[in-house]
N, C-alpha and C positions, 0 to 999 in steps of 0.2 A: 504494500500500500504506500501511496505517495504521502509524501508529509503534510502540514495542516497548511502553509502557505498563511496566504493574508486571506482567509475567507472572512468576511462579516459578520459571523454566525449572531453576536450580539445586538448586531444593527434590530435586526428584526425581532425580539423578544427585548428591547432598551425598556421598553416602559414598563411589561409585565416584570420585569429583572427587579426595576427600581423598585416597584410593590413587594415584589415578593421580599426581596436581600434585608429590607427594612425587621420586617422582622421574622423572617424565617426560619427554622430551627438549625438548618447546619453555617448559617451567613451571622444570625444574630446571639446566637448560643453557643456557637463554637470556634468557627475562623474570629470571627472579628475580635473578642475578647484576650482570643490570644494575640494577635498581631496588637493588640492595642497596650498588653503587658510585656510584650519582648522590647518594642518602638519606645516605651518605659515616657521620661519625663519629656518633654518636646516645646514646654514652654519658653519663649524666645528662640527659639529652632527655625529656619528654613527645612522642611520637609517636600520631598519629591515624591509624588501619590502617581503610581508607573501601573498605567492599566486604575485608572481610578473607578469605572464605571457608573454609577448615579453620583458617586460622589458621598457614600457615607459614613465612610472613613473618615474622609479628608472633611467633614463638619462635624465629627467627634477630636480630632485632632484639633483645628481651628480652635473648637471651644474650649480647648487645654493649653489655647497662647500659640500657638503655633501660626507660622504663616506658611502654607499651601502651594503648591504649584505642580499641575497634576497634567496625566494625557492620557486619551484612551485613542482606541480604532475607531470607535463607537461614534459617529458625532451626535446623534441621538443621547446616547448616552451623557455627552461631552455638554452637549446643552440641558442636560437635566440637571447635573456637577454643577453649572455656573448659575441656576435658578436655586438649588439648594444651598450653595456656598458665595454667595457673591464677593466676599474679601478676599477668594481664592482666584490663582490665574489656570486658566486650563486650557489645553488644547487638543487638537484632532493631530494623534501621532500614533501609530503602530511601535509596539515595544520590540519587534525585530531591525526596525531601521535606526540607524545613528539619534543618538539627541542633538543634532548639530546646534538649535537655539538653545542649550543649555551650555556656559564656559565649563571648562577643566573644575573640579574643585568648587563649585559652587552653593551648592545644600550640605546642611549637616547632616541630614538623614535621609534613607528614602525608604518605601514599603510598596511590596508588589505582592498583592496577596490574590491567589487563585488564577493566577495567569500565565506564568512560565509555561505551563504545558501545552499553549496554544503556539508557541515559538518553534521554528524547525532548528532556528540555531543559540542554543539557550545558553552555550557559552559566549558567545557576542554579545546576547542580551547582557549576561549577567556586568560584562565588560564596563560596557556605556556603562550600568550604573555605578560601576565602581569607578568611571575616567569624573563622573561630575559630584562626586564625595570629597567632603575633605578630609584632609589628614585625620584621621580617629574617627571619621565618620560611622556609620552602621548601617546596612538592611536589614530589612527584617523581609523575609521571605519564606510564603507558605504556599501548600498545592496540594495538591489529593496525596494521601498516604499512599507509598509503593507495594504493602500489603496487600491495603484495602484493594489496590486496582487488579493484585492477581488474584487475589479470592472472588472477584465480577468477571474477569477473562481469562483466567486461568491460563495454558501454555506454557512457552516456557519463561517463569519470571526473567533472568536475564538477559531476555532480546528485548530492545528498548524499538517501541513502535506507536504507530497512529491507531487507536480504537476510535468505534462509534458506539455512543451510547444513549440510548432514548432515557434521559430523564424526565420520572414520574414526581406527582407528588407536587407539579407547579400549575402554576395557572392555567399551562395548556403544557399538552408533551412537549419537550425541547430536544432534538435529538441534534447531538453534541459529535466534534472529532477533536481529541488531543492525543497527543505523546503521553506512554507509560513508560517507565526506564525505572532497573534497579536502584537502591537507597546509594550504592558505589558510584553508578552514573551520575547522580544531583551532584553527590559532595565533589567529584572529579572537577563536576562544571562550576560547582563554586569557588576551588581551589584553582584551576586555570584560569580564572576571570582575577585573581589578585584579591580571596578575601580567604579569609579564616573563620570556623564556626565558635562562634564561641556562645550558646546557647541552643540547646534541638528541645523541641516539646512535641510530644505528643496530644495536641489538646483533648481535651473527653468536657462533654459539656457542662457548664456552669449551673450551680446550684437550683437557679430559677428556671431552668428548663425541664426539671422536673415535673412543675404543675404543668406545663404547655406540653408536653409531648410527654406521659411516662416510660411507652414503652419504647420510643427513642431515646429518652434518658438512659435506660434500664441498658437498653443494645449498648450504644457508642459511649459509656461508661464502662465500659469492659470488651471493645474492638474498637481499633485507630479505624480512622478517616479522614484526618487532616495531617499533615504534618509542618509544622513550623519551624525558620531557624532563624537566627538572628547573628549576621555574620558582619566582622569587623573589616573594614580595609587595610590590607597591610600595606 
């Protein structure tokens, strides 16, 4: 199978995304809370929101002091970011092409959560982020758990390939293509982009998702599905 390219897949599900991401059980219970505890204190921080999508990171972050400056594929998406965050700057940029409007060294942080897998070349991606970090800068970067994706596609975990996946469970069916690769592959691609992990979590969902979903709580309390990491620039 050919790799994911620059498809859209977002363009057309932007609005239902923004609804659902808002408060959804694995966007609002699990990913966000942890990129929001790795990405730690960000008040007085320039942060880089890479693949920002409605933008609801980047108006939790905003409202923790932080000043914003974000890009998706999406411009859908990219116009819903600047209606939710207006302090924020955002633009219509694909996370596989250069940052060319961003200098060398220029944000203290950046956070790319749930995106890398849509990249064909995820070490370049991770690259740029790390050419427009400053010195001690950090990402925080999360994506579907390498488990989780071969316990759904089984084969053989370490070929690193393009799946389709019809995701249920959303407003309407969304059916999906990203890259899976072993837990070795990520850390490779973080280590040749010029960063070091220095934090990995596994999140499992936060205490209030218990009353919204129990028997989600009960599951993904005891099996990964996301995995986060929070890597320094060397």
């Amino acid at each position: 199978m050919t790799g994911v390219g620059r498809e859209p897949q977002y363009e057309a599900i932007a609005d239902e995304f923004r609804d659902h991401a808002a408060d959804g059980f694995f966007n609002a219970f699990i990913d966000r809370p942890a990129c929001l505890d790795l990405i730690g204190d960000v008040a007085g921080r320039r942060v880089l929101d890479a693949a920002c999508g409605p933008g609801i990171y980047a108006e939790e972050m905003t409202a923790r002091g932080a000043t914003v400056v974000g890009f998706d594929h999406s411009p859908r998406m990219v116009e819903t970011a600047r209606a939710r965050v207006p302090g924020a700057e955002f633009r219509v940029h694909d996370l596989g092409d250069p940052i060319a409007w961003l200098p060398d060294a220029s944000v203290d942080l950046a956070l790319c959560a749930l995106a890398i897998e849509y990249v064909d070349d995820r070490t370049q991606a991770l690259t740029e982020l790390r050419r427009v970090l400053r010195p001690g800068g950090a990402l925080v970067l999360s994506k579907l758990h390498p488990t989780a994706d071969w316990l759904r596609h089984r084969g053989d975990y370490f070929e690193p390939r393009v799946v389709e996946e019809v995701w249920t469970g959303t407003p309407s069916a969304w059916a999906m293509r990203f890259w899976i690769e072993p837990m070795e592959q990520t850390v490779a691609a973080i280590s040749a982009a010029g960063f070091l992990v220095e934090r990995l979590v596994e999140p499992r969902p936060v205490p209030a998702a218990r009353a919204v979903d129990p028997e989600r709580f009960a599951r993904y309390s005891t099996q990964p599905f996301f995995i986060a990491f929070r890597c320094v620039r060397r």
